[in-house]
N, C-alpha and C positions, 0 to 999 in steps of 0.2 A: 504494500500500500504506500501511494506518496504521501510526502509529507503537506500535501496542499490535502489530499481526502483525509488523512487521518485529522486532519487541524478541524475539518468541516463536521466527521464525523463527536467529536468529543466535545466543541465549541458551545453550542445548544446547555450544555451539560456546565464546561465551565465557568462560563462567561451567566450563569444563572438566569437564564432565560425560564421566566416564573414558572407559565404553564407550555404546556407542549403536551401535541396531540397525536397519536401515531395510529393511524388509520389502518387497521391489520383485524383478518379473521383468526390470527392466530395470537392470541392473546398470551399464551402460556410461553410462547419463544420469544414476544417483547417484554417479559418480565425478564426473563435471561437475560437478553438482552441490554434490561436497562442493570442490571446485579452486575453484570460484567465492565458497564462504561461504569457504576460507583467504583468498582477496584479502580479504575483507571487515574478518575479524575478525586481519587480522596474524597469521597463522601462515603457516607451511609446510607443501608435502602432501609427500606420500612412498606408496608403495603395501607393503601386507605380501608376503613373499616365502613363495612356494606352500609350501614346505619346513619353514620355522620355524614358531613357537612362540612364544606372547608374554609370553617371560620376562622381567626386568625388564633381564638384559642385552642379551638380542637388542632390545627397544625403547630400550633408552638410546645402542646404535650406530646405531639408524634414524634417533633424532631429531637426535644426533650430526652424518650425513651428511646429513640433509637440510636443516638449518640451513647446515651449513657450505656445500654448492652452492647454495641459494639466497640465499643472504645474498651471495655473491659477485657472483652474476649479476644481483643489483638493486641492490646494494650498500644493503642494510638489515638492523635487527636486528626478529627474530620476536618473536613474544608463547609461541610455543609451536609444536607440530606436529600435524598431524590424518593419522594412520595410516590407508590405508583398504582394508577386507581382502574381496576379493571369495570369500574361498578357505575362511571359514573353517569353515561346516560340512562340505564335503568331507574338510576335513583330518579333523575330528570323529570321522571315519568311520576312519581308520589309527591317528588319534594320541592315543586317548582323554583324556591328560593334557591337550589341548589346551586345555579349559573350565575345567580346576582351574588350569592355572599364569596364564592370564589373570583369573580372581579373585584370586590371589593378586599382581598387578600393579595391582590398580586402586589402589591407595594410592598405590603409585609416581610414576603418571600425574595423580595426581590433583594433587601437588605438582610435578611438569615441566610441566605445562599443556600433556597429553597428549590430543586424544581418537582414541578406541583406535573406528571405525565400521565396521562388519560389515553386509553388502549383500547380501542372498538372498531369494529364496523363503520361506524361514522364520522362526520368529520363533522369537529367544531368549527362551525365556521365565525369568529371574531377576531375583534382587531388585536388583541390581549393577546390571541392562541397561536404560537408558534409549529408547525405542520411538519412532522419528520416522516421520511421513509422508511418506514422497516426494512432492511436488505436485505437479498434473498439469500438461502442459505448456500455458502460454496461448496462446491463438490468435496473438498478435503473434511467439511465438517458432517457432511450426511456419510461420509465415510466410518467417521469416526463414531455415529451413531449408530453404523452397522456394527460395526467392534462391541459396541456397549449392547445392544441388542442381540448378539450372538451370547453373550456372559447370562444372559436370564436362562437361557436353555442348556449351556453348558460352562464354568465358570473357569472350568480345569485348561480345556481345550480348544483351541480357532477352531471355526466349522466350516468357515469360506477362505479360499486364497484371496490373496491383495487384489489378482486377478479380477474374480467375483466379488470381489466388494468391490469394484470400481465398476462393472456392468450392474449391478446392483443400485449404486449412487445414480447415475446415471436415468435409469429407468425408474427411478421414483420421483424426479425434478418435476417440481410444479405441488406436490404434496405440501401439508402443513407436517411442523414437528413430530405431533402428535400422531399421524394417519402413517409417517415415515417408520416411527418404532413400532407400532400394532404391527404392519405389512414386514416390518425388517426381524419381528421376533416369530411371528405366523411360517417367515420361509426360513430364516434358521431352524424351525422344528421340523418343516419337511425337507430339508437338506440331509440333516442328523438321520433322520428315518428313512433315506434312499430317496425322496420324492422330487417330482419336478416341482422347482419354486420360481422359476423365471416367469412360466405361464400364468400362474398366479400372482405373481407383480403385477404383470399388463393386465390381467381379466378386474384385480380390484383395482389400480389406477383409471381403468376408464370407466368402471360404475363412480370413484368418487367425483372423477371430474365431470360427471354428466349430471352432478349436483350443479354444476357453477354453469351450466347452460352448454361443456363442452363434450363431444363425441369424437373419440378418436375412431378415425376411421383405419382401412388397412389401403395402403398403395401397393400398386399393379405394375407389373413390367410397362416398357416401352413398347414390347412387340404387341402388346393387348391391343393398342389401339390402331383404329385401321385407318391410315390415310392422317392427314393434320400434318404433313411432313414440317410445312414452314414452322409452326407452331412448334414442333419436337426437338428440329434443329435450333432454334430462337432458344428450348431451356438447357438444352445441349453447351450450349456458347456461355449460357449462367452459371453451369456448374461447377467454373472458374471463382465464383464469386465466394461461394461457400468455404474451398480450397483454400483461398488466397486473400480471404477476409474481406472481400470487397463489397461494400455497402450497395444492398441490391433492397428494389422497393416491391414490385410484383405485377401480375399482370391481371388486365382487364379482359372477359369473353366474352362477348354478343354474340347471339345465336339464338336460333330457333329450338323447342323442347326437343332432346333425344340426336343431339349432333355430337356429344363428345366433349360436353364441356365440363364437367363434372369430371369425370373420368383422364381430361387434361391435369388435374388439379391431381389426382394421385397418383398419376405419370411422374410429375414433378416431383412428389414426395418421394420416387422409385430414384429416380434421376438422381438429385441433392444427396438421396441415403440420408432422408431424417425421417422423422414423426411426418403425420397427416392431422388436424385434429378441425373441426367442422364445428364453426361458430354459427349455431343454430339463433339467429333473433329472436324467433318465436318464443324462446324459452326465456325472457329477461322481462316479460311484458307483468306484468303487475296494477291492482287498481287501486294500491296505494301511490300515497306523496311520494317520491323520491324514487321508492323501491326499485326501480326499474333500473334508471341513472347506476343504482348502485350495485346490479347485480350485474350489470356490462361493465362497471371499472373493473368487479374483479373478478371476471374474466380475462378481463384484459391483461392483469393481473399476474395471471395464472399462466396463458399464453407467455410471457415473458420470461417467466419462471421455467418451462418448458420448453425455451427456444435450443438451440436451432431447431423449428420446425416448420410445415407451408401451412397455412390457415385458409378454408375454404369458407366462404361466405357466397354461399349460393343463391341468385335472385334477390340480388342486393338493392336495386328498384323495389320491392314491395317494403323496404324496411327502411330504405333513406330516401323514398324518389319523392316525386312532386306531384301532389295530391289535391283535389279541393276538401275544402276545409281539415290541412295537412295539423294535428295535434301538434303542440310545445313537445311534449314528450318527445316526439320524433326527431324535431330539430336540436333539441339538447342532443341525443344519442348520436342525429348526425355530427357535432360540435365534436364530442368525448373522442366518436372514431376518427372524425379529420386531424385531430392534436396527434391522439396515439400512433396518427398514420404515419404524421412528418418529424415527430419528436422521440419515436422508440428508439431505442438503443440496440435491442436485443435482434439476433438474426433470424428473424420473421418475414418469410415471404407471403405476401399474399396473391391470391388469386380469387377472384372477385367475379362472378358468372352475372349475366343477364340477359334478358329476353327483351325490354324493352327498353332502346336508349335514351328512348325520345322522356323518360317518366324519370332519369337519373337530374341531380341537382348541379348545375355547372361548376360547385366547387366540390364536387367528385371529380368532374372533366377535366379540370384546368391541365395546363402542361407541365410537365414536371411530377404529376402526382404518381404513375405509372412508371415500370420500365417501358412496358408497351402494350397499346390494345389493340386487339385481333377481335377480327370479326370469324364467326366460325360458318362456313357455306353448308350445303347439302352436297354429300359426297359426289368425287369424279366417278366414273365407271372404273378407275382401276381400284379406289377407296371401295367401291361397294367388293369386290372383288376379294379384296382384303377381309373384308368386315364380315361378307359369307364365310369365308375359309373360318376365319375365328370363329364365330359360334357355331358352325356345323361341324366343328373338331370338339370344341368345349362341350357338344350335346353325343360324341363317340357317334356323329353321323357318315359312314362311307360314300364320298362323293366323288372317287375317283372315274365313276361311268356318267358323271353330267356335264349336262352342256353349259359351260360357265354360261358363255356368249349369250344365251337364251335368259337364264336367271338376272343379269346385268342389266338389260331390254329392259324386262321386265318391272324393273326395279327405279327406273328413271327417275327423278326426283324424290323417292324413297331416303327416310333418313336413315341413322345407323339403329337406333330405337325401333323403327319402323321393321329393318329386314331382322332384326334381333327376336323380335315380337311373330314374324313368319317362320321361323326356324323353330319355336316353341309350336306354334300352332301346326303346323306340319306335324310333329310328332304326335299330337291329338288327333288329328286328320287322319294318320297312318295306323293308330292306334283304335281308332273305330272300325277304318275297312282293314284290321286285321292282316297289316303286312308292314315292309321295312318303309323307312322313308325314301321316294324316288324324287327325281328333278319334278314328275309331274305335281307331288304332293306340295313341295315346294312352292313351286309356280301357280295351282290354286290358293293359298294360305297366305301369297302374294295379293291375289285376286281381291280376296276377301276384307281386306286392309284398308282403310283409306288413308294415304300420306301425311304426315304433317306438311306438305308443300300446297294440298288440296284445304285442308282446315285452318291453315295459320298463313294463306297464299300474302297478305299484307302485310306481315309483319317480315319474312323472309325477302320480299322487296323493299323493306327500309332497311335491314339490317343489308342487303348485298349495296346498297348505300351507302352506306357508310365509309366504302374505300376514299368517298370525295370528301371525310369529313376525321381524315387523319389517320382512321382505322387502319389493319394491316392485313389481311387475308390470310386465315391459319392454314387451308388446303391449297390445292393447285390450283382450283376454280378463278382465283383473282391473278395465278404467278403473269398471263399473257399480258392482263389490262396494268399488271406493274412493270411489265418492261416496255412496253410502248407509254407508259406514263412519263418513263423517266426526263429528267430536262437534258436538254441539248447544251451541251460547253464545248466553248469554242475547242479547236485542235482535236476534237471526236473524228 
C-alpha cells in the first residue's frame, strides 16, 4: 500500500472526524475492520449499546470505560476512542431524537478525539456525516480465512494445499465474511471426507448472489455460435485487454429477438476466461422509498467485488429507455448505472443487448460510453449453415444424407432462434410419425414456423439502420455496405 492510501485510509480515524458512516451489508467485517484501524491509530474500541442514544453523557461514560479496561489490559494511554454502532438506524426507527442528539455531540467528540462510526445498509446522508468505503477483502486475507476455517474441522492438520486455497479464494470473491467461512468450513469437511467441494462453492455462490439481484450464468465456446464472425473477431482483438490490463468499457447489441445476442455475451465470458454473471433489473424493483436505489448499488457492489468478470444486462431499453410518463425511480437507476459505468475501477466488461434503439436515453448513446456497438443482422446462408450443423449435432441428429442447399432456401430470413426452434420441432414431428428425423421432417417444422423477420419485419428494418447511425455490423450481412462505405484518401 502507498503511502498517499495508507494516509487516506487511517486519516478519517486520526484527524477525528466525529461521525462517519460506512455503508456495508457486512457489518461484522466493518467492526474488524474498525478494531484493526484502533490498533493502528492508538485508540480504543468500545461498541454502542442497542438502547442508548448518543448524548454527550452516554459517550463521555463509553469513552470513560473503555479507556479505563483497555489501558489496563495493555497497560497504555489512548489517543482517543472509536464508538462503533451497528444499531443505529434501527434505533432511528423508535427513537426519532436519535439523529438530533448525535449532531448535537459532534463538537463534543470532536475535542475527546471521539469517532462516533455507524455500519449499515444505509447511508447517512448529512452535512456532519463523513462516508467511508468499506474495502473489499484481498485475496491474501480470504486466504487466510480458509487457513482459519480448515482448523474448525481439523486443528492438527492442513486439509487444502496453498494451491487450493488460492482456487478456493478466488471463487468465493464477491461473498461477505460471514457467507466466506460457513462455504470455506462446509468444503473443508467434504474435502477431509473425499468429496467434491469446488462444485459446491459455485452451486452456493450463485444461490447467494441471486439474493443481491445476480445470476451467474455459464459461458459457451466460440464454436457454439454460428456466424457473428465481425462480432467474435472485435472480442478476439479485446482479449488483449484482460492480459495486458488495459482499460476496456464493453459493448452495445441491437438486434432483433433470437439473433445471438445473448449468447454473444457468454462467448465473451469463454473468450476473456472469466465469470458471466446477468444483472437481472427486474429483480431491484421495490414499492418502497429508496429500496430499489439500494438494492442496484449493491449489486453493483458485489459485481466489483467479483470482477474480472463480463456483466450481461439484457434488454436494457425496458429498464433505462424512454418512456411516457418515464418514473424518478428509473432515472435515479439510470444516474447510479451511468456513474458506475465511467467511474469503476474494477475489470468489468459489459455487454448491454437490445431490441429497440430508438427507446434507449442519448446519455446511454453518447461516444465514448462503448468500446463499440454492433448491430446484430439475420443470419447469411453460410451462418444459417452453421447454426443447423450446431443444433442438429447438439440434438445427436445424423444429417450426413441432407441437402444443406435445400434447408438454407428454406430458411431465408429465418433467425438463429427461429431454425433452433425447427430442429426441436422436427424431432416431435419425427417422433409422432414414428421414424428418425429426415431433411423432409426438417423442412416441414420449417414450414410451420413463422420468422421473426415476418413478426418483428419493422423493427429489423430500423435496426439494419443503424449502420448510418455509427453502428457496426456483427455478421457478414453489412461487411459489403462497409467496404464500399469507406472514405476515399487521397494516394488510394
Amino acid at each position: 500500500m502507498s503511502d498517499y492510501a495508507e494516509f487516506t485510509k487511517l486519516a478519517p480515524f486520526k484527524l477525528t472526524y466525529p461521525v462517519i458512516n460506512v455503508r456495508t451489508h457486512e457489518v461484522g467485517r466493518a467492526e474488524i475492520y474498525c478494531k484493526e484501524i484502533a490498533k493502528r491509530v492508538n485508540k480504543a474500541f468500545t461498541k454502542m449499546p442497542f438502547k442508548a442514544v448518543a448524548s454527550t453523557n452516554t459517550l463521555e461514560e463509553l469513552a470513560k470505560t473503555a479507556l479505563a479496561d483497555e489501558g489496563r489490559s495493555r497497560h497504555k494511554e489512548y489517543d482517543g476512542v472509536i464508538i462503533f454502532d451497528p444499531h443505529f438506524h434501527e434505533r432511528q426507527l423508535t427513537q426519532p431524537h436519535n439523529l438530533s442528539t448525535l449532531r448535537d455531540s459532534t463538537f463534543y467528540m470532536e475535542n475527546k478525539g471521539i469517532n462516533y462510526v455507524i455500519a449499515g445498509r444505509e447511508a447517512l446522508k448529512h452535512e456532519f456525516v463523513y462516508h467511508l468505503e468499506l474495502p473489499s477483502m484481498p485475496v491474501g486475507e480470504v486466504v487466510e480465512l480458509v487457513k482459519e476455517s480448515e482448523q474448525v474441522i481439523d486443528d492438527r492438520n492442513a486439509i487444502f494445499s496453498e494451491q487450493e486455497r488460492n482456487t478456493i479464494a478466488h471463487r468465493a470473491l464477491g461473498l461477505s465474511r460471514n457467507q466466506m467461512k460457513n462455504l470455506f468450513v462446509g468444503s473443508a469437511y467434504l474435502k477431509k471426507n473425499g468429496m467434491d467441494y469446488l462444485e459446491d462453492i459455485d452451486r452456493m455462490k450463485a444461490h447467494i448472489l441471486s439474493d443481491s439481484g445476480l445470476e451467474i450464468m455459464q459461458p459457451c465456446p466460440l464454436e457454439a455460435i454460428g456466424g457473428l464472425h465481425l462480432l467474435k473477431d472485435f472480442l478476439v482483438q479485446r482479449q488483449a485487454g484482460v492480459e495486458l490490463d488495459i482499460p476496456m468499457k464493453g459493448i452495445l447489441l441491437a438486434g432483433a429477438p433470437g439473433c445471438g445476442k445473448t449468447l454473444s455475451a457468454k462467448a465473451a465470458a469463454s473468450i476473456f476466461g472469466v465469470g458471466l454473471i446477468n444483472l437481472d433489473m427486474a429483480r431491484f424493483y421495490s414499492k418502497h422509498l429508496g429500496e430499489t436505489e439500494q438494492r442496484f448499488y449493491q449489486a453493483l457492489k458485489v459485481i466489483e467485488q467479483v470482477s474480472p468478470c463480463v456483466v450481461l444486462i439484457d434488454e436494457v431499453e425496458k429498464y433505462f429507455g424512454q418512456t411516457q410518463g418515464e418514473h424518478e425511480t428509473t432515472r435515479r437507476l439510470l444516474a447510479m448505472f451511468l456513474h458506475w459505468l465511467q467511474e469503476r475501477k474494477s475489470r468489468t466488461y459489459i455487454v448491454a443487448t437490445c431490441n429497440r434503439v430508438s427507446a434507449l436515453p442519448p446519455e446511454l448513446m453518447r461516444s465514448g460510453r462503448w468500446d463499440r456497438s454492433f448491430f446484430v443482422d439475420l443470419p447469411t446462408s453460410e451462418e444459417r449453415e452453421k447454426i443447423f450443423q450446431i443444433h442438429l449435432e447438439k440434438h445427436q441428429i445424423d444429417y450426413d444424407g441432407f441437402n444443406m442447399s435445400r434447408l438454407i432456401r428454406a430458411s431465408d430470413e429465418y433467425s438463429g432462434a427461429d431454425i433452433e426452434q425447427a430442429v426441436v420441432d422436427a424431432r416431435f414431428l419425427a417422433h409422432a410419425q414414428q421414424k428418425d428425423v429426415d431433411e423432409e421432417t426438417v423442412l416441414q417444422a420449417l414450414k410451420d414456423i413463422t420468422p421473426v423477420s415476418e413478426t418483428r419485419r419493422e423493427d429489423i428494418e430500423a435496426i439494419r439502420a443503424l449502420r448510418n447511425q455509427g453502428f457496426y455490423c456483427a455478421n457478414e450481412n453489412g461487411s459489403s455496405y462497409a467496404l464500399h462505405s469507406r472514405r476515399k484518401v487521397s494516394g488510394e
